[in-house]
C-alpha positions as CSV (number, residue, x, y, z in Angstrom):
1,X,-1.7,15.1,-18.8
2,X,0.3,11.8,-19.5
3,X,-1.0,8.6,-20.4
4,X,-1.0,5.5,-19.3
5,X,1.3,2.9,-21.1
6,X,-0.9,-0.2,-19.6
7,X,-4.7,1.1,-19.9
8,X,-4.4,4.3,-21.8
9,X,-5.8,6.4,-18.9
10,X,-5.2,10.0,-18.6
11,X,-3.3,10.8,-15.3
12,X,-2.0,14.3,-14.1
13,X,1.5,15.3,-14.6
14,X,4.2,14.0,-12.2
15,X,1.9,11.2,-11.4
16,X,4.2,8.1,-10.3
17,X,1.5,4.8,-10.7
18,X,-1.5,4.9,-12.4
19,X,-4.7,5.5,-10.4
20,X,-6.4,2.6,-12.7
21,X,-4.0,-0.1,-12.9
22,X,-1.4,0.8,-11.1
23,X,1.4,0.7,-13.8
24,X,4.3,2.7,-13.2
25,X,4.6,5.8,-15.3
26,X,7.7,7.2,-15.7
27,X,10.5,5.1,-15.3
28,X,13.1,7.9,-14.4
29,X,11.4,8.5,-10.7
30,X,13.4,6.7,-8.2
31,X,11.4,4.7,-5.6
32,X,11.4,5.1,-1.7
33,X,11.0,1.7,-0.7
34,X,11.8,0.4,2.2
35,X,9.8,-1.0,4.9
36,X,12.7,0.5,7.7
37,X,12.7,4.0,6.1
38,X,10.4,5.0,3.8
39,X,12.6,7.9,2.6
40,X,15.5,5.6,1.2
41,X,15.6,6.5,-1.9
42,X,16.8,3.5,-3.9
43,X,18.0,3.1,-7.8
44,X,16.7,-0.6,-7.5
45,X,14.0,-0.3,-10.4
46,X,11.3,-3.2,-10.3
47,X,10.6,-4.8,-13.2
48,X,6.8,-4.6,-14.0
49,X,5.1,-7.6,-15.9
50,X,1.4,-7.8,-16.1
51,X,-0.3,-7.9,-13.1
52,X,-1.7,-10.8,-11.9
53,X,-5.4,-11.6,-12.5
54,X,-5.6,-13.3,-9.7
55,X,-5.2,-12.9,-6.4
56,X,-1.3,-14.5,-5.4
57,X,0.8,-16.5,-5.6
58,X,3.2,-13.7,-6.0
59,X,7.0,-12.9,-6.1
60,X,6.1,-9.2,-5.1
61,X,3.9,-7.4,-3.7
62,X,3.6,-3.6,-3.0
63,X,1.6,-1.2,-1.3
64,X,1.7,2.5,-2.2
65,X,0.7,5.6,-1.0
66,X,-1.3,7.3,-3.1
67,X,-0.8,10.6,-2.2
68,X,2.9,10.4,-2.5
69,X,3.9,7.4,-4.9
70,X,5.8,6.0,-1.9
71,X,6.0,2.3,-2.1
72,X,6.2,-0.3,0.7
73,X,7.7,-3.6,-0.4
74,X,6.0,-6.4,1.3
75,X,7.6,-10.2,0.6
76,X,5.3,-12.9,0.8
77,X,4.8,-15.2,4.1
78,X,4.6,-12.4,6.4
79,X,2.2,-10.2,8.3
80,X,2.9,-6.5,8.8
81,X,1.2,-3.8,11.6
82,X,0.0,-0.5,9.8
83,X,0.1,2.2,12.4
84,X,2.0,5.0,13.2
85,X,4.6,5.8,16.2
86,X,4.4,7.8,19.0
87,X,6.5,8.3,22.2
88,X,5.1,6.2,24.4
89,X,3.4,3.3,22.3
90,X,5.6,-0.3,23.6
91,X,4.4,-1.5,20.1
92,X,5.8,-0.1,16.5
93,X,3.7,-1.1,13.0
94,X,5.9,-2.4,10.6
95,X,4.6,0.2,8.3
96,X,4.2,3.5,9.6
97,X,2.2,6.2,8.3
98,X,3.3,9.1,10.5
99,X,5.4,9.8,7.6
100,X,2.6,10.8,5.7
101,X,0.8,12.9,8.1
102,X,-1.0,9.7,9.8
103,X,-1.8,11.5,13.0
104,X,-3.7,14.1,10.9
105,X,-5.1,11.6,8.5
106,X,-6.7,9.8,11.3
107,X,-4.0,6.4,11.7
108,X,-4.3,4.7,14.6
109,X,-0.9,3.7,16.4
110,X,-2.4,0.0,15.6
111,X,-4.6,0.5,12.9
112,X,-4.2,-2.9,10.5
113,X,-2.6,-5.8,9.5
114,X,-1.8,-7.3,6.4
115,X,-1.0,-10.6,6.2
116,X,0.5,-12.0,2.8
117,X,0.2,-15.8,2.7
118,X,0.9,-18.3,-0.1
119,X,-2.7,-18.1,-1.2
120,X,-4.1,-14.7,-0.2
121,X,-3.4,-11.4,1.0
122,X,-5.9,-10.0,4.0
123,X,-6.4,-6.7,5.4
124,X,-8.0,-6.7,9.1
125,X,-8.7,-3.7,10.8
126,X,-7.8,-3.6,14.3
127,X,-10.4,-1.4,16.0
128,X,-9.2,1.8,14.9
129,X,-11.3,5.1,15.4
130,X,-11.6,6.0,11.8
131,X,-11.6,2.2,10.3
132,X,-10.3,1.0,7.7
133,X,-11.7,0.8,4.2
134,X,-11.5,-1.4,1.0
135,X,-12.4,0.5,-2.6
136,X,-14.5,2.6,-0.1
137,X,-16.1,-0.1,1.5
138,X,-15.9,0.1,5.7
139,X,-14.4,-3.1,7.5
140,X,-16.0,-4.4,10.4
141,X,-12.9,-4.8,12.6
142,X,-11.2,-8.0,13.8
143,X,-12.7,-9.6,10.3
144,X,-10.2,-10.3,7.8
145,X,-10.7,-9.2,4.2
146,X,-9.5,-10.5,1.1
147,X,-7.3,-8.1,-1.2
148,X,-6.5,-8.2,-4.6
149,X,-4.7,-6.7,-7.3
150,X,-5.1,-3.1,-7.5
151,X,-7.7,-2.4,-4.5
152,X,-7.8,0.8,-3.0
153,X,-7.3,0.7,0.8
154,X,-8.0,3.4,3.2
155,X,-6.4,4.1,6.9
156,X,-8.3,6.7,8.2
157,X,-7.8,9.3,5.4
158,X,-4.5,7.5,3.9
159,X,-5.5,6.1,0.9
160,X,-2.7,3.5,-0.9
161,X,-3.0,0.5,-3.5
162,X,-2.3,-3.1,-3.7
163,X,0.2,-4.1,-6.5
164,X,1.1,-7.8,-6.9
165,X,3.6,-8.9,-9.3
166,X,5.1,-12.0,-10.5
C-alpha cells in the first residue's frame, strides 16, 4: 500500500492518481496524454497545485481512466465527442475509448460530450445503450450535467475522473 501525499489515503501499489482526490502519486510514471494518441508517452510532467474548489475557471483540465491512469488533456473553450471508432462510423469522438476495451465495456461510437466552457464543464449523454453516469448517478440523455472537480464519470463500464487545475 502507498499513501496519498494530498489526503493520506491508502491506495494499492502502482496506483498512478488517487481514487480520492485525484493527486498524482508517484512522480516517476510518465503520462500518455494526448488527445490524438492516447499511447504517446510524454516526459511533459504537469505541475499539480491544489485542486480547485470550485468548479472552473481553469488552466487545465484532465480526464483519466481509471482503470489505466491514462490521461486525456482537455484545454478549456472546447467540446470533445467520447466514443469509440469503428470501420464504418462517418463520425470519430475526439476521445476514444476503444483503446480501453470500449466495445466490451459497453461505449457507444457516440456516447458523450464534454464541453469545457469559461464557467463550467458539462457532461451530456448522447443516447447511448448503457448511459452514461456521474458518481454512479444515471443521466437522462440529451440533458447536460454539471461536473466538478474529482467526479467519477462512467461510459458504459469505463469509469474515469475529472481533474481541474489552475
Amino acid at each position: 500500500m502507498i499513501k496519498c501525499p494530498v489526503c493520506n489515503m491508502d491506495m494499492l501499489e502502482g496506483t498512478i492518481y488517487c481514487l480520492d482526490c485525484g493527486a498524482r502519486l508517484h512522480s516517476s510514471v510518465k503520462i500518455a496524454a494526448t488527445l490524438d494518441n492516447p499511447y504517446a508517452q510524454t516526459d511533459r510532467q504537469p505541475s499539480y497545485p491544489s485542486p480547485q474548489a470550485t468548479i472552473l475557471p481553469a488552466q487545465e483540465i484532465y480526464l483519466v481512466v481509471l482503470e489505466t491512469g491514462q490521461v486525456f488533456t482537455l484545454p478549456c473553450e472546447d467540446e470533445y465527442i467520447i466514443g469509440r471508432t469503428s470501420d464504418d462510423q462517418p463520425i470519430f469522438p475526439e476521445i476514444d475509448l476503444t483503446p480501453f476495451d470500449g466495445y466490451k465495456g459497453g461505449v457507444s461510437r457516440l456516447h458523450a460530450t464534454i464541453k469545457a466552457r469559461e464557467s463550467s464543464v458539462t457532461v451530456t449523454d448522447l443516447g447511448s445503450t448503457n448511459g452514461t453516469r456521474v458518481n454512479n448517478v444515471r443521466l437522462e440523455p440529451n440533458d447536460p450535467h454539471q461536473i466538478k472537480h474529482g467526479d467519477i464519470i462512467t461510459f458504459g463500464k469505463i469509469k474515469t475522473r475529472m481533474l481541474f487545475y489552475k
